[in-house]
N, C-alpha and C positions, 0 to 999 in steps of 0.2 A: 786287841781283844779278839779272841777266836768263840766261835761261836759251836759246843760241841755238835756232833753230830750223829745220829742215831743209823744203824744197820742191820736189817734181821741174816740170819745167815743160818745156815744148816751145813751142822758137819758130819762130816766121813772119818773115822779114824784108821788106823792099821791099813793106809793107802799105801801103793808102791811108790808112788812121788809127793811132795807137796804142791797143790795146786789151789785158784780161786778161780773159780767158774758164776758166771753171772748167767741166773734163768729165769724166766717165766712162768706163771703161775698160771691157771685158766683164767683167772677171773684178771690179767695185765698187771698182778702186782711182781714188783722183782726184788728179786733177793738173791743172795751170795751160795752157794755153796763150796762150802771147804775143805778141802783135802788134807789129812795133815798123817803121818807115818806112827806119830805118839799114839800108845794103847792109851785107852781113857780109864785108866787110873792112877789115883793120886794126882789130879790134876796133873798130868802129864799134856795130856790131850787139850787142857785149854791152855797152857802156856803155850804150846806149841801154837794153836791159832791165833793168839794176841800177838807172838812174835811174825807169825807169816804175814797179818794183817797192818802191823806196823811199818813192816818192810817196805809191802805193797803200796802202802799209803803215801811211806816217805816219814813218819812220825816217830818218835821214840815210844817202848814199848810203855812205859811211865804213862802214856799216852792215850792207851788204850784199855777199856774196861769190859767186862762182861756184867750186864744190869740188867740182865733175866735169862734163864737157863743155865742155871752155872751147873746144874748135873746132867742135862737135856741136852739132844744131840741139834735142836732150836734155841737158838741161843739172837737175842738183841743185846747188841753192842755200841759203844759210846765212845766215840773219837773226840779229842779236846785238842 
């Protein structure tokens, strides 16, 4: 039994590369931000980060969800 697991992350779209950067926040909280070349629309833009973050993970993309920001460039995500 896997225990999912939540991630806040901010994205960048229409990047030159695909990338996952880890930052800091003033106040020490961290979060993801994500690089991804997909224009954001038509979900374009989020498949492309479920697929980079899957990748990254090691997990199938099946695997991973978006469960808040689904139009927002702030997006909290759920790995199972």
């Amino acid at each position: 039994m896997t225990i999912p697991t939540t991630i806040k992350i901010k994205v960048t779209t229409r990047a030159k590369t695909e990338k996952i950067k880890q930052e800091v926040l003033p106040d020490n909280s961290i979060f993801l931000r994500v690089y991804v070349t997909a224009p954001p629309e038509d979900g374009k833009a989020n498949d492309a980060v479920i697929k980079l973050i899957a990748k990254s993970f090691g997990v199938s993309k099946s695997s991973v969800s978006i469960i808040k920001g689904q139009t927002s460039r702030e997006k909290v995500l759920e790995i199972k």
